[in-house]
ZADO-1210 file (C-alpha; in nm, 4 decimals, padded with zeros to 6 digits):
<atoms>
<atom x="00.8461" y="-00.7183" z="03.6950" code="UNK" pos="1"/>
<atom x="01.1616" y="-00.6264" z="03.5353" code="UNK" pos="2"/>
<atom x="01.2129" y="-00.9705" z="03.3548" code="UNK" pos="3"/>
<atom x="00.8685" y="-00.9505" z="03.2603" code="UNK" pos="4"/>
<atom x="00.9414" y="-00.5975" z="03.0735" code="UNK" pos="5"/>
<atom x="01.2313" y="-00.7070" z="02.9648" code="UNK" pos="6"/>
<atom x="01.0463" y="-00.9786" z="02.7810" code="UNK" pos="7"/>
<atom x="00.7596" y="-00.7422" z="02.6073" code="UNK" pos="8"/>
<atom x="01.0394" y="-00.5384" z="02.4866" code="UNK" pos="9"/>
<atom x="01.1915" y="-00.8214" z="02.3438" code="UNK" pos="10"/>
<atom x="00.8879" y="-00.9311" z="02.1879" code="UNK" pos="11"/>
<atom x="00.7911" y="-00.5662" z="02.0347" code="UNK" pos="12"/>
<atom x="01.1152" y="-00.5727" z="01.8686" code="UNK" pos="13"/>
<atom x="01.0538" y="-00.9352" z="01.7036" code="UNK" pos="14"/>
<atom x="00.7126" y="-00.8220" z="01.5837" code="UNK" pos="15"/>
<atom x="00.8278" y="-00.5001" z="01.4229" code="UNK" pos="16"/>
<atom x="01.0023" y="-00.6893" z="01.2001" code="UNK" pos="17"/>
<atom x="00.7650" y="-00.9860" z="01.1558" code="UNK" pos="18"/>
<atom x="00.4814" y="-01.0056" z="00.8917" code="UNK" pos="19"/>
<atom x="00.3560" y="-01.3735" z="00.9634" code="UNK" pos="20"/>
<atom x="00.3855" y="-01.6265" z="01.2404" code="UNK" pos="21"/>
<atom x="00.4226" y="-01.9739" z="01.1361" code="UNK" pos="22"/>
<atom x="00.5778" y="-02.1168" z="01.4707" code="UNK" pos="23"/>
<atom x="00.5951" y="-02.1111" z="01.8133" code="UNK" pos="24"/>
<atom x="00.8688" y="-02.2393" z="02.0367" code="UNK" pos="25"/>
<atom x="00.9539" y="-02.1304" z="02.4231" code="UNK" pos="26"/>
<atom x="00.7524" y="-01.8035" z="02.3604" code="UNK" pos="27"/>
<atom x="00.8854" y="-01.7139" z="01.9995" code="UNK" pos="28"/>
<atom x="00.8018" y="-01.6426" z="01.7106" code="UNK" pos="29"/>
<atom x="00.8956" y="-01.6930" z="01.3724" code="UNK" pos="30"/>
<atom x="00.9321" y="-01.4940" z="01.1105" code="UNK" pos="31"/>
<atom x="00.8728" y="-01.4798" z="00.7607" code="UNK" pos="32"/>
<atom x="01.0944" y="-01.2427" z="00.6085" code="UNK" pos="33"/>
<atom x="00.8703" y="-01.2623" z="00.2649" code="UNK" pos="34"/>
<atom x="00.6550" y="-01.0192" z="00.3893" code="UNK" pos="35"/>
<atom x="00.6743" y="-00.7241" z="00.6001" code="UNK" pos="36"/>
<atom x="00.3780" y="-00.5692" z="00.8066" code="UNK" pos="37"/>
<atom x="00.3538" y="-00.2391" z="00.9357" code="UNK" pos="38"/>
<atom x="00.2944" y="-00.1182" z="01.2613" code="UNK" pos="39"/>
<atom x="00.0312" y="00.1416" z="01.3535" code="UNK" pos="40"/>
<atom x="00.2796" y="00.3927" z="01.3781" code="UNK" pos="41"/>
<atom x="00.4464" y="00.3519" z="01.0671" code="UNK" pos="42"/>
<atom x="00.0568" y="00.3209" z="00.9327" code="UNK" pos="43"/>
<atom x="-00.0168" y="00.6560" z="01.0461" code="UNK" pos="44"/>
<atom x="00.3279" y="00.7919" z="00.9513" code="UNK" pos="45"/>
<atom x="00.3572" y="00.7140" z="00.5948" code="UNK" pos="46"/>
<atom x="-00.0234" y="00.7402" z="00.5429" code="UNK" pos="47"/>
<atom x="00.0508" y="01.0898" z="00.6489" code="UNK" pos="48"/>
<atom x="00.3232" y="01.1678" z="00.4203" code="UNK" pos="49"/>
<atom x="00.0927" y="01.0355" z="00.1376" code="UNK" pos="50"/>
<atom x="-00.1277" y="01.2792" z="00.2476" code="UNK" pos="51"/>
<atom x="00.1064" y="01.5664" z="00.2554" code="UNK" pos="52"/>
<atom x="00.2416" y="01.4693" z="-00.1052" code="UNK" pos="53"/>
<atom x="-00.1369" y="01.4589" z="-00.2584" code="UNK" pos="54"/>
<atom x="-00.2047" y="01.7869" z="-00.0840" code="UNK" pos="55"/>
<atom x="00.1529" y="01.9155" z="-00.2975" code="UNK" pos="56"/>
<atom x="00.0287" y="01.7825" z="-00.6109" code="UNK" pos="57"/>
<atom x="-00.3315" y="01.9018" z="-00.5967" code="UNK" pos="58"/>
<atom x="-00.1608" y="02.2812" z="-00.5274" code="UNK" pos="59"/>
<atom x="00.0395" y="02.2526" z="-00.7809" code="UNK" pos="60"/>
<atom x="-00.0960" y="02.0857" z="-01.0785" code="UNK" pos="61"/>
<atom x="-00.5089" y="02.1949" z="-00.9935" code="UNK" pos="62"/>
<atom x="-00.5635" y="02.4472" z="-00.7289" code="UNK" pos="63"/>
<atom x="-00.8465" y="02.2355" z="-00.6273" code="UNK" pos="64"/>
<atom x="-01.0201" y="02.1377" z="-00.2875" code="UNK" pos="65"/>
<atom x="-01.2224" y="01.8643" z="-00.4939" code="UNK" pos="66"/>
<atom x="-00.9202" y="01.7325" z="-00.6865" code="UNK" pos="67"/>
<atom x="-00.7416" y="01.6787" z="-00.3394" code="UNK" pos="68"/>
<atom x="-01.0591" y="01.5173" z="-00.1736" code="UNK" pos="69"/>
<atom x="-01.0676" y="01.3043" z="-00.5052" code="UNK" pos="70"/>
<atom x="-00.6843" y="01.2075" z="-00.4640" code="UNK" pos="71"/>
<atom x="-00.6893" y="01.1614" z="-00.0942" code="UNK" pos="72"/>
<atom x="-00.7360" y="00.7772" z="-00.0899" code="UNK" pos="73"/>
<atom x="-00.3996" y="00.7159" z="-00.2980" code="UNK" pos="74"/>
<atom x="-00.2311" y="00.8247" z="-00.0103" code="UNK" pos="75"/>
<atom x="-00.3325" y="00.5016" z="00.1307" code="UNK" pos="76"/>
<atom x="-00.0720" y="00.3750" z="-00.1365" code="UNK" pos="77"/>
<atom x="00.2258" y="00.5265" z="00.0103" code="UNK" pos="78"/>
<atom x="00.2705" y="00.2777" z="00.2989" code="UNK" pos="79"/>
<atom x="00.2235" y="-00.0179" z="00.0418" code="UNK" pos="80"/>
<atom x="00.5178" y="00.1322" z="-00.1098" code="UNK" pos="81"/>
<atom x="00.7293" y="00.1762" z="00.1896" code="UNK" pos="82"/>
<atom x="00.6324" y="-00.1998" z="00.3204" code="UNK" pos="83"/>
<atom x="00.8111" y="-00.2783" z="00.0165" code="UNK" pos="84"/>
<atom x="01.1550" y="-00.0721" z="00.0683" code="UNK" pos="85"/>
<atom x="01.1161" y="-00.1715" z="00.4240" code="UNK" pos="86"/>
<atom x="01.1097" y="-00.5556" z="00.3343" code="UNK" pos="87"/>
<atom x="01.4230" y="-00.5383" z="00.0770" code="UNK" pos="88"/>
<atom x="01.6192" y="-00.3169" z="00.3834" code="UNK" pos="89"/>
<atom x="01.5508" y="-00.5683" z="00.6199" code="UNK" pos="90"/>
<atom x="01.6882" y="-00.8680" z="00.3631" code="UNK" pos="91"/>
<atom x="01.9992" y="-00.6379" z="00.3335" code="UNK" pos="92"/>
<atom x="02.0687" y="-00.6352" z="00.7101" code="UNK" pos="93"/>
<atom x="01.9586" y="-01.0053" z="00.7189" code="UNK" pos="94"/>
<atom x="02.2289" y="-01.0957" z="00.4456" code="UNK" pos="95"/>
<atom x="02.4589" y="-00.8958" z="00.6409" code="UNK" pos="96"/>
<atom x="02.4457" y="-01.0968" z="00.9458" code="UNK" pos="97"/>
<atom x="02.4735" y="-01.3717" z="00.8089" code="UNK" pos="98"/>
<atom x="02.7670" y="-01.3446" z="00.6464" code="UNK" pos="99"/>
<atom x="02.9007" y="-01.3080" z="01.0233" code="UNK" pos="100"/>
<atom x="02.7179" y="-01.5252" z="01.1573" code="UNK" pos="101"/>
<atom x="02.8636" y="-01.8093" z="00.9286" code="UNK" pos="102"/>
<atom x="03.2061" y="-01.7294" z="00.9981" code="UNK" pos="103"/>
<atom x="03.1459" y="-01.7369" z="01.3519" code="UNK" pos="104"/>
<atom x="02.9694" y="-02.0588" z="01.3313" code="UNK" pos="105"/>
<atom x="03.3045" y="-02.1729" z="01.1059" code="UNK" pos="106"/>
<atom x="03.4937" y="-02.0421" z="01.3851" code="UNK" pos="107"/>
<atom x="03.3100" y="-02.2333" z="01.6353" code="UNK" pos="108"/>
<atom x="03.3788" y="-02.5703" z="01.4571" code="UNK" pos="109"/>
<atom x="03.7244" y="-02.4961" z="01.3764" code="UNK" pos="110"/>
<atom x="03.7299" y="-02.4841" z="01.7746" code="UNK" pos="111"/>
<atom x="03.6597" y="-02.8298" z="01.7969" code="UNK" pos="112"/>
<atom x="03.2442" y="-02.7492" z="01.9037" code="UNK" pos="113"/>
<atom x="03.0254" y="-02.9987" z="01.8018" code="UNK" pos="114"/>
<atom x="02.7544" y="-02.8330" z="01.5190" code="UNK" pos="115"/>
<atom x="02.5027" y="-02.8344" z="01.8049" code="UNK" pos="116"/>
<atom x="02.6979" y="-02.6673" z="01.9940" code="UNK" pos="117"/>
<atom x="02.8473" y="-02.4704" z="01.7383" code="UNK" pos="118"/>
<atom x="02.5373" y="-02.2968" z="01.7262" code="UNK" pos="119"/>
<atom x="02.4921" y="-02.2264" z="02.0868" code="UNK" pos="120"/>
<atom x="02.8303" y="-02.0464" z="02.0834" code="UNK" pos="121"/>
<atom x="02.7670" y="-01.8470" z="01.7849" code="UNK" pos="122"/>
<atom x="02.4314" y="-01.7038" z="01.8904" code="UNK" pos="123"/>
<atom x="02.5816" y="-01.6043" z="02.2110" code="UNK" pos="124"/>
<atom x="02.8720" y="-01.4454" z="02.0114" code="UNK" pos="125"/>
<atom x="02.6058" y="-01.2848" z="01.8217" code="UNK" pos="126"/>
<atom x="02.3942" y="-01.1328" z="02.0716" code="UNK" pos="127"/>
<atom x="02.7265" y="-00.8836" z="02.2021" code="UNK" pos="128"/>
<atom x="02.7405" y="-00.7954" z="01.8368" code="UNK" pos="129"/>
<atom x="02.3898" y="-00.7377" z="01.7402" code="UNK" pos="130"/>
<atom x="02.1886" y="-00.7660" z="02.0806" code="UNK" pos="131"/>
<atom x="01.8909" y="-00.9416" z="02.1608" code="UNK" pos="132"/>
<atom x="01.7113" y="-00.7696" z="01.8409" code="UNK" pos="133"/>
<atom x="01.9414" y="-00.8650" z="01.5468" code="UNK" pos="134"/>
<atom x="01.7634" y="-01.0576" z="01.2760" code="UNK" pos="135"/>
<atom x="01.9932" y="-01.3235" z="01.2882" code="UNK" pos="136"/>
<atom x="02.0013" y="-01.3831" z="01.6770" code="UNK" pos="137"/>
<atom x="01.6431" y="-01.4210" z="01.6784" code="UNK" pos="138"/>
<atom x="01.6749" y="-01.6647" z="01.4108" code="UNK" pos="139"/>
<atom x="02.0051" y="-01.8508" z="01.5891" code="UNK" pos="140"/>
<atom x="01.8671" y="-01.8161" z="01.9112" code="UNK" pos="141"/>
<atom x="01.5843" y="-01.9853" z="01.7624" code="UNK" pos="142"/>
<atom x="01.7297" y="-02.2834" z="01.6411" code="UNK" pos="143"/>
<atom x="01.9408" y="-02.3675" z="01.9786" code="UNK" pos="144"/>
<atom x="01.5860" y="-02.3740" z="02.1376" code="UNK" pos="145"/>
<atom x="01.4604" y="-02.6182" z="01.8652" code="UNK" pos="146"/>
<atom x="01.7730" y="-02.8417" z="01.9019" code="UNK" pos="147"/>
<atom x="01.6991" y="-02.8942" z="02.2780" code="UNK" pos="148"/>
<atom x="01.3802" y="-03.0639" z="02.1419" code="UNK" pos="149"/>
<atom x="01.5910" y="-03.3027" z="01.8891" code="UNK" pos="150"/>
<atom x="01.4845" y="-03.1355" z="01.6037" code="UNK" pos="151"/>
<atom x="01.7465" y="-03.2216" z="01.3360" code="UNK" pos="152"/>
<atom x="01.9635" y="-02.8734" z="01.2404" code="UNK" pos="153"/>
<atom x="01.9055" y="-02.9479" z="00.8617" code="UNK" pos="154"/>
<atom x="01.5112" y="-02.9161" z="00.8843" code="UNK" pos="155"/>
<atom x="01.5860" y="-02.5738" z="01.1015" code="UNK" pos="156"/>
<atom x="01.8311" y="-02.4300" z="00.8041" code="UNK" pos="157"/>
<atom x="01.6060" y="-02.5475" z="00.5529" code="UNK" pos="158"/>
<atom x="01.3175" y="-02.3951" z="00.7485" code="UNK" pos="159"/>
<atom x="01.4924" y="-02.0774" z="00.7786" code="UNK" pos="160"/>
<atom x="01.6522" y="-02.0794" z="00.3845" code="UNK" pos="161"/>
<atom x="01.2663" y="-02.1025" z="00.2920" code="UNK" pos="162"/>
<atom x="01.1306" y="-01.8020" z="00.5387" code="UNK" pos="163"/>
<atom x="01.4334" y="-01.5984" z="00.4184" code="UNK" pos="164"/>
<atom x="01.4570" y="-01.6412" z="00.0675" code="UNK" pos="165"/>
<atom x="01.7717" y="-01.5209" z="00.0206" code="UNK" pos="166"/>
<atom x="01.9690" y="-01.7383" z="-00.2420" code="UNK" pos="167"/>
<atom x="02.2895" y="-01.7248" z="-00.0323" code="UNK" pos="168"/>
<atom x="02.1339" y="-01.8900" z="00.2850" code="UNK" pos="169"/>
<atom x="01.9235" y="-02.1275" z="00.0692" code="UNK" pos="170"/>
<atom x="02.2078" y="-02.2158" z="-00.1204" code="UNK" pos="171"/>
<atom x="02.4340" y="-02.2792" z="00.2438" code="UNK" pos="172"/>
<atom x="02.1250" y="-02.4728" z="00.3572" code="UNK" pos="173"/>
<atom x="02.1484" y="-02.7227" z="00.0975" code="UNK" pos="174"/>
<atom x="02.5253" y="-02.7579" z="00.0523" code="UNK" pos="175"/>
<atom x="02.5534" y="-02.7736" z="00.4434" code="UNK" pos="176"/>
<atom x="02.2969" y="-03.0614" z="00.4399" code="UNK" pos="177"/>
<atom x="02.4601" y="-03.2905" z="00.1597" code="UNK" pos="178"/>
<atom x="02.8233" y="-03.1998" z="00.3474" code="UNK" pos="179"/>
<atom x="02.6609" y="-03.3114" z="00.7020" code="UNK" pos="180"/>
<atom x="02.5164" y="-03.6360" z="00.5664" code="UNK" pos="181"/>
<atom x="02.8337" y="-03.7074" z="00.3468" code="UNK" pos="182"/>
<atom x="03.0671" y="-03.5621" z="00.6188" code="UNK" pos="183"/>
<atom x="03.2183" y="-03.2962" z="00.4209" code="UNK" pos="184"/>
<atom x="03.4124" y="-03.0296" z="00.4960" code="UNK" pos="185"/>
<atom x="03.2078" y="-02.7696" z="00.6561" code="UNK" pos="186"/>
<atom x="03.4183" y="-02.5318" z="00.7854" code="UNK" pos="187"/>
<atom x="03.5487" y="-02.4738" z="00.4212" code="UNK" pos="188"/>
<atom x="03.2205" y="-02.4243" z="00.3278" code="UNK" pos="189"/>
<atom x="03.1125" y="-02.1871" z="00.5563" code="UNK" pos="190"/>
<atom x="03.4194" y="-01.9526" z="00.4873" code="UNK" pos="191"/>
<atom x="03.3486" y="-02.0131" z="00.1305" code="UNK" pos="192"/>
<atom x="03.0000" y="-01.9103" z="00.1532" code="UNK" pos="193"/>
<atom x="03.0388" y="-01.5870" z="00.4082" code="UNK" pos="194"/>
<atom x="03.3280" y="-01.4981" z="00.0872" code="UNK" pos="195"/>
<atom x="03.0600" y="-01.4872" z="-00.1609" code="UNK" pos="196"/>
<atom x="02.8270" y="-01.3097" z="00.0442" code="UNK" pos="197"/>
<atom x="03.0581" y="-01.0740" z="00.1065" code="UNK" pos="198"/>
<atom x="03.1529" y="-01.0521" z="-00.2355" code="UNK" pos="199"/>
<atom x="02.8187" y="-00.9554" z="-00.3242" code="UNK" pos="200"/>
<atom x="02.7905" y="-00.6836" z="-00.0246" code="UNK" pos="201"/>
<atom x="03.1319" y="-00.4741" z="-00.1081" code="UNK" pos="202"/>
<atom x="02.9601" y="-00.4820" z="-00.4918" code="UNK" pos="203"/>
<atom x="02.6473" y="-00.3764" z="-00.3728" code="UNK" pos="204"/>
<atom x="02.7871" y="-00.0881" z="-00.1807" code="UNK" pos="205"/>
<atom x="03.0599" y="00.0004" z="-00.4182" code="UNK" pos="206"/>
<atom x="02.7141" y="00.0564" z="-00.7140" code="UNK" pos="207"/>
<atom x="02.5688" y="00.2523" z="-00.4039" code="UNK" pos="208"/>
<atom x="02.8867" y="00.4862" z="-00.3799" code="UNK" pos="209"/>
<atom x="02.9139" y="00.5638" z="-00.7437" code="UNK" pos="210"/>
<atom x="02.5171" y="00.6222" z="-00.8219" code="UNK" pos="211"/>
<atom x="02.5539" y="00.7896" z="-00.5091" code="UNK" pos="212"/>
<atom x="02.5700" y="01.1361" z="-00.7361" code="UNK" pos="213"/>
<atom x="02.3067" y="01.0126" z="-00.9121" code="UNK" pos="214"/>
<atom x="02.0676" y="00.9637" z="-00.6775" code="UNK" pos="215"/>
<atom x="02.1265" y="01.2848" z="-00.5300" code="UNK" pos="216"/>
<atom x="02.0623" y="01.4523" z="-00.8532" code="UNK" pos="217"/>
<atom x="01.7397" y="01.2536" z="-00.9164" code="UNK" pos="218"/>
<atom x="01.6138" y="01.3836" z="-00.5893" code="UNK" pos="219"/>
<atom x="01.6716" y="01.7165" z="-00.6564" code="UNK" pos="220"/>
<atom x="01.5151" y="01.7033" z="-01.0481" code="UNK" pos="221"/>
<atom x="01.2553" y="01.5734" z="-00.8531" code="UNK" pos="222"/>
<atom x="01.1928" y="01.9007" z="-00.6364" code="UNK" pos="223"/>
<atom x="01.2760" y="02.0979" z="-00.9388" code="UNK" pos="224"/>
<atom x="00.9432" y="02.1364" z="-01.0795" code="UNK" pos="225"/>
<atom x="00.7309" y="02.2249" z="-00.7929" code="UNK" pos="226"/>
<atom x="01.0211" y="02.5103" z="-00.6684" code="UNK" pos="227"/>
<atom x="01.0138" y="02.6733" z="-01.0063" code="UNK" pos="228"/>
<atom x="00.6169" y="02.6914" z="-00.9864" code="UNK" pos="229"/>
<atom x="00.6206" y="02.8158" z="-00.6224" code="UNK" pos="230"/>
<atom x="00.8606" y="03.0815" z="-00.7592" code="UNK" pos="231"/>
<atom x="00.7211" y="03.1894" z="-01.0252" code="UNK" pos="232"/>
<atom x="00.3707" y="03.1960" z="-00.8732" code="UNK" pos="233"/>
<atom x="00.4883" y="03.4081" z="-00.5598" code="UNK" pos="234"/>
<atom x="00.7078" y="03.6469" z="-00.8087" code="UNK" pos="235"/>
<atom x="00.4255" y="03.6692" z="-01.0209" code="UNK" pos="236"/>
<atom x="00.0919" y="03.6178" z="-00.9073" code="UNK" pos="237"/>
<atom x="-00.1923" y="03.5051" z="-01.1216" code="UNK" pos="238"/>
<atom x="00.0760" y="03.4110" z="-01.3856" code="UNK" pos="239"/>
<atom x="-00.0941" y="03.0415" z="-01.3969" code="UNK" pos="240"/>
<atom x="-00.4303" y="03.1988" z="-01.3455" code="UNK" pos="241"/>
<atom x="-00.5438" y="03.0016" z="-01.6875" code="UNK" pos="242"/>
<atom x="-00.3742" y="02.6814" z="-01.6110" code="UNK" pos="243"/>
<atom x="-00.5918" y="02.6410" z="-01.3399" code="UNK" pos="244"/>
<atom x="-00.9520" y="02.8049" z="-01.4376" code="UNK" pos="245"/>
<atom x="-00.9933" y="02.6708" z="-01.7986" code="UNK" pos="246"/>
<atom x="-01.0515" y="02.3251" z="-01.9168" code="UNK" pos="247"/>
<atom x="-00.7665" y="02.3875" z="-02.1565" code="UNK" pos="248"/>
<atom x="-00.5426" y="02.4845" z="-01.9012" code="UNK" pos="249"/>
<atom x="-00.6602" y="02.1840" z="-01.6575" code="UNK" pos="250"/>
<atom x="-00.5847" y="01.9673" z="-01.9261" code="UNK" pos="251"/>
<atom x="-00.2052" y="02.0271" z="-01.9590" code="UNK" pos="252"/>
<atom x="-00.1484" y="02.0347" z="-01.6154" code="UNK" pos="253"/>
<atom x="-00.2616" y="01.7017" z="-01.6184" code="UNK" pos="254"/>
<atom x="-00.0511" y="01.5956" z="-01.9275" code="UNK" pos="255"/>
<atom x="00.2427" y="01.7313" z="-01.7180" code="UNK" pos="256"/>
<atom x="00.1418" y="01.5742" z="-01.3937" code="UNK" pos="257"/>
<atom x="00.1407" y="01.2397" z="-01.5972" code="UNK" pos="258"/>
<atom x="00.5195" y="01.2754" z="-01.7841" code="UNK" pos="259"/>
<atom x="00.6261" y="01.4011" z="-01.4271" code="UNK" pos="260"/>
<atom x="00.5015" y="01.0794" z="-01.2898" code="UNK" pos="261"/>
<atom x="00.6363" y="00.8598" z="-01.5992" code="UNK" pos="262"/>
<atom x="00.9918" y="01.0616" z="-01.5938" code="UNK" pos="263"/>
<atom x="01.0289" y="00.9785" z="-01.1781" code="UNK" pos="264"/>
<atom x="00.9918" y="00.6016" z="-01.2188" code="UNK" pos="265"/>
<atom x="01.1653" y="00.5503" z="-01.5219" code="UNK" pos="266"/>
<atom x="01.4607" y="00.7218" z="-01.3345" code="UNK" pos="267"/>
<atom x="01.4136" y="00.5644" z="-01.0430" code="UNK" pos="268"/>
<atom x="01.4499" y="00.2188" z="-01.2429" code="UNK" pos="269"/>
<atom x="01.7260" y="00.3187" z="-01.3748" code="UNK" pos="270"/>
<atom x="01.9275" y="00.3738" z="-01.0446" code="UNK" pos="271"/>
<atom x="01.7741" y="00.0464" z="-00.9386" code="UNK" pos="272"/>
<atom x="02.0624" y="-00.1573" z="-01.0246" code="UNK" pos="273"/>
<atom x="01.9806" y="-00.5474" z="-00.8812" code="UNK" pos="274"/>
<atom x="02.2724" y="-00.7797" z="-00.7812" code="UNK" pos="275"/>
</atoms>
């Protein structure tokens, strides 16, 4: 009973991550890390926050009931959103392990291990670090099962470059296929490739720390409009009495909900810096 647990736990983890199932070997699954699907929860979670939000801007900008019945389906649009963030977070940590997972697997052969059995070492090294429910020891542990089968390790990495699409692991895929066949050096090539990708990490966090500020202060121009409204309505009540009961009134509030909306993704593009 407590294997079988164990297992369903397992399992639950994989599919919270998962979007699409393409495979099926000794009871797992593969993922495809081009898409991410959402579970019930997170459904119902971010659905309500959309919610919340439209309720916000139909108090602030209308003062309507009908407005906020009207707006009430774009909250639906919130989780599309988040899949989104979710999916580029869940590259990040996947480019993350990998980097360690390479120079593990370098380690391995530097060891004297066989490739094969390179990666039967490494995914046990990787399951202390990251546990049963890293990305990448799914994906390793993976592979050793589809090597006891005599599928060839290049088809697996080239399987797994595709799902991924990351440039860094389709990039290792190919150069550790031509150095396999060739018999080139792959150890070099797997420190060389876990120094690039962690190149590209200490830049990525080093933007993060100095926009850091920035995004802080984007986030708070962002409350900034709907606390000086709240103020000034509770100091003063009935000061926006016209903005919300003439057509005039109506009318700029809209105007202003739209540069509001324009003015939070423009910033928010700018602070999007890509690597």
């Amino acid at each position: 009973m407590r294997r079988k647990k164990g297992e369903r736990k397992e399992k639950a983890g994989c599919a919270r991550w998962a979007s699409c199932c393409t495979q099926k070997s000794f009871g797992q699954q593969v993922l495809n890390y081009q898409h991410y699907r959402l579970s019930v929860q997170e459904w119902i979670l971010y659905s309500c926050q959309g919610m919340g939000a439209i309720g916000v801007i139909s108090y602030i900008y209308f003062r309507s009931w009908f407005v906020f019945w009207c707006l009430s389906p774009l909250s639906l649009c919130w989780p599309l959103i988040k899949r989104k963030d979710l999916k580029q977070k869940r590259l990040e940590i996947l480019s993350r392990e990998f980097k360690d997972g390479i120079t593990i697997l370098a380690s391995s052969l530097t060891a004297g291990y066989s490739v094969e059995n390179a990666f039967r070492v490494s995914t046990s090294e990787l399951l202390l670090i990251y546990g049963e429910k890293g990305l990448l020891s799914f994906e390793f542990q993976y592979i050793v099962n589809q090597l006891k089968i005599n599928r060839p390790i290049e088809q697996l990495l080239d399987d797994f470059a595709e799902r991924s699409g990351l440039d860094d692991i389709q990039n290792f895929s190919q150069v550790f296929s031509a150095a396999k066949r060739s018999g080139g050096q792959l150890i070099e090539i797997m420190n060389h490739t876990a120094e690039v990708i962690g190149s590209k990490i200490q830049l990525r966090e080093e933007i993060a720390s100095m926009t850091a500020a920035r995004r802080l202060e984007q986030r708070i121009m962002n409350l900034l409009p709907y606390l000086i409204v709240i103020y000034i309505d509770t100091a003063s009540p009935g000061f926006f009495a016209q903005m919300y009961s003439t057509a005039v009134g109506r009318g700029v509030m809209t105007c202003c909900l739209i540069a509001y909306a324009t003015a939070v993704f423009i910033s928010k593009k700018i602070l999007d810096i890509e690597i």
